[in-house]
Backbone as a printed PyTorch tensor [residue, N CA C, xyz], in Angstrom:
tensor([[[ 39.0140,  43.3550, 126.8490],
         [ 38.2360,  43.8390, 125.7270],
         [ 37.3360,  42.7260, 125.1910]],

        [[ 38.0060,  41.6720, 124.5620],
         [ 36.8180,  40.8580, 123.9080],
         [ 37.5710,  39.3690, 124.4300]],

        [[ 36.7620,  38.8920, 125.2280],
         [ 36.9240,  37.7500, 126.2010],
         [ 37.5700,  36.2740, 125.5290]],

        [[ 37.2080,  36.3010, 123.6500],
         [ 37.5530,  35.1140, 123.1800],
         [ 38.9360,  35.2220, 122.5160]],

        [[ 39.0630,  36.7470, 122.9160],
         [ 40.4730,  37.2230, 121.8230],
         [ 41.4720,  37.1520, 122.7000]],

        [[ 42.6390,  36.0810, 122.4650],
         [ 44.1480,  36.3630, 123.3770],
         [ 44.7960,  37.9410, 123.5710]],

        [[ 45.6210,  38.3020, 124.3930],
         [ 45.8670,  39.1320, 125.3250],
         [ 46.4770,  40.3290, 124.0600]],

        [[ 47.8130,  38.9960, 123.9890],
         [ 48.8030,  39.7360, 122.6640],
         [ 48.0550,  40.3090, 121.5400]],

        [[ 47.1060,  39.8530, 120.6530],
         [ 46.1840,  40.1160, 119.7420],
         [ 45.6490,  41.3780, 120.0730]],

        [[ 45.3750,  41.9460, 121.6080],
         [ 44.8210,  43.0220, 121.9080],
         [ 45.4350,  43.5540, 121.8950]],

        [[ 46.5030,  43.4980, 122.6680],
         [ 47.6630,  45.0660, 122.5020],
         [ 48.3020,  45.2230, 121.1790]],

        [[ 48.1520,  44.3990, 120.3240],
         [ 48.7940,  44.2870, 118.9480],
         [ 47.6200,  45.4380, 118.0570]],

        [[ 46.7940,  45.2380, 118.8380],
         [ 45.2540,  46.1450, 117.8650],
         [ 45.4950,  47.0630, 118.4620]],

        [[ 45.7900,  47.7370, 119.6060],
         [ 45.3030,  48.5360, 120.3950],
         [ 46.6230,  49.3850, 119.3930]],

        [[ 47.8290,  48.9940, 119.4610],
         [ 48.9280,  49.4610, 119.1230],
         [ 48.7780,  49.9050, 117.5200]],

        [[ 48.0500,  48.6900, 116.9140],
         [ 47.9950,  49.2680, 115.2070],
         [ 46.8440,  49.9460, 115.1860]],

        [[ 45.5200,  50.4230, 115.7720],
         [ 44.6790,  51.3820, 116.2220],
         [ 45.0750,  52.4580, 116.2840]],

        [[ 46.0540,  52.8340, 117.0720],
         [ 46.9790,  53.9740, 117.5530],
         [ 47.7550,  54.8810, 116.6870]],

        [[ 48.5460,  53.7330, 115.9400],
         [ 49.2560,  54.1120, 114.7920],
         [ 48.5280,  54.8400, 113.5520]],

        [[ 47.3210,  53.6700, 113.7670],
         [ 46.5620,  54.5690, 112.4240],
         [ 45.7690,  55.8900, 112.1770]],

        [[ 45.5260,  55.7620, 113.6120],
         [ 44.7100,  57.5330, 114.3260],
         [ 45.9420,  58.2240, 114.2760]],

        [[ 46.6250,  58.1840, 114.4610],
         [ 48.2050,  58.7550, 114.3880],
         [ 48.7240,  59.0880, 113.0830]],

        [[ 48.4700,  58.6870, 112.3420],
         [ 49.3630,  58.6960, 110.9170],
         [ 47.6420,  59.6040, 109.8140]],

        [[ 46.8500,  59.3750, 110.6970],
         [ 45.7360,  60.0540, 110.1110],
         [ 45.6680,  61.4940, 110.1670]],

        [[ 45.5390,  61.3960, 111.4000],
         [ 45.9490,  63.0830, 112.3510],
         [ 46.8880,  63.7220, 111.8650]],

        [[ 47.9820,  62.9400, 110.8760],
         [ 49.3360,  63.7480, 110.8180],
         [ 48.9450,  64.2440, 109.1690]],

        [[ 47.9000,  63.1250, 108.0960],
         [ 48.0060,  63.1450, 107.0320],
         [ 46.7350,  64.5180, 106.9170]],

        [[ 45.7050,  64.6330, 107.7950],
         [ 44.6700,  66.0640, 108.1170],
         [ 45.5440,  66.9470, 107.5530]],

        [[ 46.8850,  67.2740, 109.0040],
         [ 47.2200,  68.7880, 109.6940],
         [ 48.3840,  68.7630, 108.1850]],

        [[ 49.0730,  68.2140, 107.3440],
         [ 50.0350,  68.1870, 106.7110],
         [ 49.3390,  68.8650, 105.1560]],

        [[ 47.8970,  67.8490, 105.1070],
         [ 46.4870,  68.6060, 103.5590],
         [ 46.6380,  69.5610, 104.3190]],

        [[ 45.8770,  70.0950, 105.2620],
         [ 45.1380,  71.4500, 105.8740],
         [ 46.4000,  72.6750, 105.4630]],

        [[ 47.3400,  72.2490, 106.1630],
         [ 48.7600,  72.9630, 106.3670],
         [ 49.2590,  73.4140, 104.7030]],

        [[ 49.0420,  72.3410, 103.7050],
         [ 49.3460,  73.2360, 102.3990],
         [ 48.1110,  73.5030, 101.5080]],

        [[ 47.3040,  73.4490, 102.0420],
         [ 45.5170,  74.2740, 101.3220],
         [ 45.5440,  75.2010, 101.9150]],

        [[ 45.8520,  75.7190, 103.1970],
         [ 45.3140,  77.2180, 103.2380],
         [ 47.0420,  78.0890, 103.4330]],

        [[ 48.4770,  77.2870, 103.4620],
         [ 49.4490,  78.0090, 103.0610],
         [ 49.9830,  78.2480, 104.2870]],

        [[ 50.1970,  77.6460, 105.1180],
         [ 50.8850,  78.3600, 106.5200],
         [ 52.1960,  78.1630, 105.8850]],

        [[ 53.1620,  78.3980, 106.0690],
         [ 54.6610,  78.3560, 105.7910],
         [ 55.3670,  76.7930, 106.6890]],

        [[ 55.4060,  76.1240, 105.6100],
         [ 56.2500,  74.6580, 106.5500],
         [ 57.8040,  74.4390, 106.0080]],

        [[ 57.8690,  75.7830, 105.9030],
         [ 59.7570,  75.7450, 105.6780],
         [ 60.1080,  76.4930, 104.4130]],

        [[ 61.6220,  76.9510, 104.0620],
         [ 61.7650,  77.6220, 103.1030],
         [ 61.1840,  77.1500, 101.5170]],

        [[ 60.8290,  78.0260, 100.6320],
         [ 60.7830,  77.6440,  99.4370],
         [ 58.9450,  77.5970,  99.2510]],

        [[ 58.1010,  78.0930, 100.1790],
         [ 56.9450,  78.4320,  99.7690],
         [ 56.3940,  79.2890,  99.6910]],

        [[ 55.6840,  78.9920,  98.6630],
         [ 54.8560,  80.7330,  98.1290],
         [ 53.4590,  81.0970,  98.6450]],

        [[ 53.1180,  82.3770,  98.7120],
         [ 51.9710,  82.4130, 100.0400],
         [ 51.0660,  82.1820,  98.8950]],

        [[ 49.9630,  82.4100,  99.4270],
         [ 48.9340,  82.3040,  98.2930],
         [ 48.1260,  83.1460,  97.3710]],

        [[ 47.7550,  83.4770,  96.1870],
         [ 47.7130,  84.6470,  95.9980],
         [ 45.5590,  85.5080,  96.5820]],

        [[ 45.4760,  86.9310,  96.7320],
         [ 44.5990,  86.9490,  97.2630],
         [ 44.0030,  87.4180,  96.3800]],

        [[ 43.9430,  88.2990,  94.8700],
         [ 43.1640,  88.1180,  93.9640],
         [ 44.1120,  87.7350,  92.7810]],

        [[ 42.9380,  87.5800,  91.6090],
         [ 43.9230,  86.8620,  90.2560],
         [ 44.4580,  88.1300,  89.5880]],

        [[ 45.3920,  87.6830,  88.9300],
         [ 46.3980,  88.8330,  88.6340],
         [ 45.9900,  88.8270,  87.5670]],

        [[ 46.3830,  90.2980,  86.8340],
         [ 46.0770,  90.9140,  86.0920],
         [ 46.5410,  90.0570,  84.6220]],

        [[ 45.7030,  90.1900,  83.7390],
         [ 45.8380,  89.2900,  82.2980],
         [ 46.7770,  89.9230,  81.5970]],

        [[ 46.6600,  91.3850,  81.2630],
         [ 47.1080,  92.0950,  80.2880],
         [ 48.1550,  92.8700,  80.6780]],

        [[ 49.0130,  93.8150,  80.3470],
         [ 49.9370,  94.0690,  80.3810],
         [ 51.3830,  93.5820,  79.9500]],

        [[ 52.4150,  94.2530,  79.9920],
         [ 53.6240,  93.5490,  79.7690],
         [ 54.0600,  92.5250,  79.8350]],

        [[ 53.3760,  91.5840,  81.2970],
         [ 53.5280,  90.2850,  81.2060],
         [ 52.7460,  89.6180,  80.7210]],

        [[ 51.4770,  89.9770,  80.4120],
         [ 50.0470,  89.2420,  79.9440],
         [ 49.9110,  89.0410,  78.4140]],

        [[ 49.0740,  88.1880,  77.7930],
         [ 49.2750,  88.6440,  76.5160],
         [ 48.6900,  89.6280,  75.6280]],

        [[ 48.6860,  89.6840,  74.4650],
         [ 48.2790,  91.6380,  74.1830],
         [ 46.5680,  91.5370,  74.1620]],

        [[ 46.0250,  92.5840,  73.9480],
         [ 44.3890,  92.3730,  74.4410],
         [ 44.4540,  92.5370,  72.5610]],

        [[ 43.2430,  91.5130,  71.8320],
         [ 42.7430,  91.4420,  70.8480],
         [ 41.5770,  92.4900,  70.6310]],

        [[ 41.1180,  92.9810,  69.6140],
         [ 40.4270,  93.7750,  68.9760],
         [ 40.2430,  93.5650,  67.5500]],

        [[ 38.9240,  93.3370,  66.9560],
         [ 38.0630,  93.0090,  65.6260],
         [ 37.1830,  94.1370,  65.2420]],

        [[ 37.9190,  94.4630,  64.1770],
         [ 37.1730,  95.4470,  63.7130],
         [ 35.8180,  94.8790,  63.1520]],

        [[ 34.7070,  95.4170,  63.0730],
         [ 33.5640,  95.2230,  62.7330],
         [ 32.5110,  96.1980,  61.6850]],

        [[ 32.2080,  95.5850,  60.4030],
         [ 31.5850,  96.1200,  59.6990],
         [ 30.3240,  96.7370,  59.9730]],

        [[ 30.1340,  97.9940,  59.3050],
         [ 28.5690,  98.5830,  59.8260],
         [ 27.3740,  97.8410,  59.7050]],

        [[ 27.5470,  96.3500,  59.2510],
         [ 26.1730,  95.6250,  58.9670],
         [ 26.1140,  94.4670,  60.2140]],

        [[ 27.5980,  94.3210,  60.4840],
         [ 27.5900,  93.4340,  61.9360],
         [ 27.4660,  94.8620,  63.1970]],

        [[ 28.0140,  95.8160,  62.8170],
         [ 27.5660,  97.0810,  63.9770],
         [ 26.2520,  97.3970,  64.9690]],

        [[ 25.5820,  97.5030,  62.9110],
         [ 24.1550,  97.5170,  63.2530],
         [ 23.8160,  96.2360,  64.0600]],

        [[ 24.0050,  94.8210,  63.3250],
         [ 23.1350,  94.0270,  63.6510],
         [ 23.5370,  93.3330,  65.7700]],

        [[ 24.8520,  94.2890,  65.9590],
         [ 25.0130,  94.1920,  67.4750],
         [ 24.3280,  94.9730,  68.1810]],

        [[ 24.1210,  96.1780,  67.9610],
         [ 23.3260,  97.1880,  68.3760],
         [ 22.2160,  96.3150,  68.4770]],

        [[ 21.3320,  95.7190,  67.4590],
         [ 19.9390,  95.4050,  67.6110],
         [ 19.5570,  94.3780,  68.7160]],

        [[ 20.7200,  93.6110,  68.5970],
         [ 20.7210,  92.0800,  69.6890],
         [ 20.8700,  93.0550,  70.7460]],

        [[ 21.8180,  94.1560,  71.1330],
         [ 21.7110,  94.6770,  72.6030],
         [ 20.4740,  95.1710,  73.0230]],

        [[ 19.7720,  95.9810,  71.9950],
         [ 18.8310,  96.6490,  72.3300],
         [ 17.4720,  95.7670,  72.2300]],

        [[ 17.2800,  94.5480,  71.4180],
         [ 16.3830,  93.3000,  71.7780],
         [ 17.1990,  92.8210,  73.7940]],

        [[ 18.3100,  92.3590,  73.7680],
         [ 18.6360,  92.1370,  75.0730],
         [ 18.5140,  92.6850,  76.3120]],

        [[ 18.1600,  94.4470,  76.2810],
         [ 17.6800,  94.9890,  76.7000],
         [ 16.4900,  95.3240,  77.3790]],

        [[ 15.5290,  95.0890,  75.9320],
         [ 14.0900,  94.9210,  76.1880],
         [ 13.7160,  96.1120,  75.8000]],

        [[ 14.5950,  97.1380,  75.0150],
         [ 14.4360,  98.3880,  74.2070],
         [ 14.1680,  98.6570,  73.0250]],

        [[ 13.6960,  97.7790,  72.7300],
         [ 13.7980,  97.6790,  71.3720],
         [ 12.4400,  98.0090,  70.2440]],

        [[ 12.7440,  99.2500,  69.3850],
         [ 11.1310,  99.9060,  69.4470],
         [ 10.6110,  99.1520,  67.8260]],

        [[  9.8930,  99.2450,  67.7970],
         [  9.2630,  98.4940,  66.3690],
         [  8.4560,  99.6630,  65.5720]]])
């Protein structure tokens, strides 16, 4: 390999080279393996495929504000300015 470098020094690189492509390759497939969820032994949970529902029995209760007829009106008007309906 490199003519000024002793023998041992090379196989000593070649060997910690090896190791480190090795321990790299293992640290990839081990991320990859729990980001997309393959099963690497008991005690894992798959992943979920949409988000679960907020409300209900387990969720917490859905809020509601009552609103005076002067904030009523003045929502109506922002929708219907937001719209672009809005007649003068």
């Amino acid at each position: 390999m490199f003519p000024s470098v002793p023998l041992l020094q090379q196989i000593g690189l070649a060997i910690l080279l090896t190791v480190t492509i090795g321990w790299a390759v293992s640290q990839a497939r081990i991320v990859r393996r729990h980001r997309f969820g393959a099963p690497s032994g008991s005690g894992t949970r798959p992943l979920l495929r949409a988000v679960p529902r907020q409300t209900g029995p387990a969720g917490p209760p859905s809020e509601r504000v009552e609103l005076s007829a002067a904030e009523r009106e003045a929502f109506a008007g922002l929708v219907r300015q937001l719209d672009g309906n809005e007649r003068h």
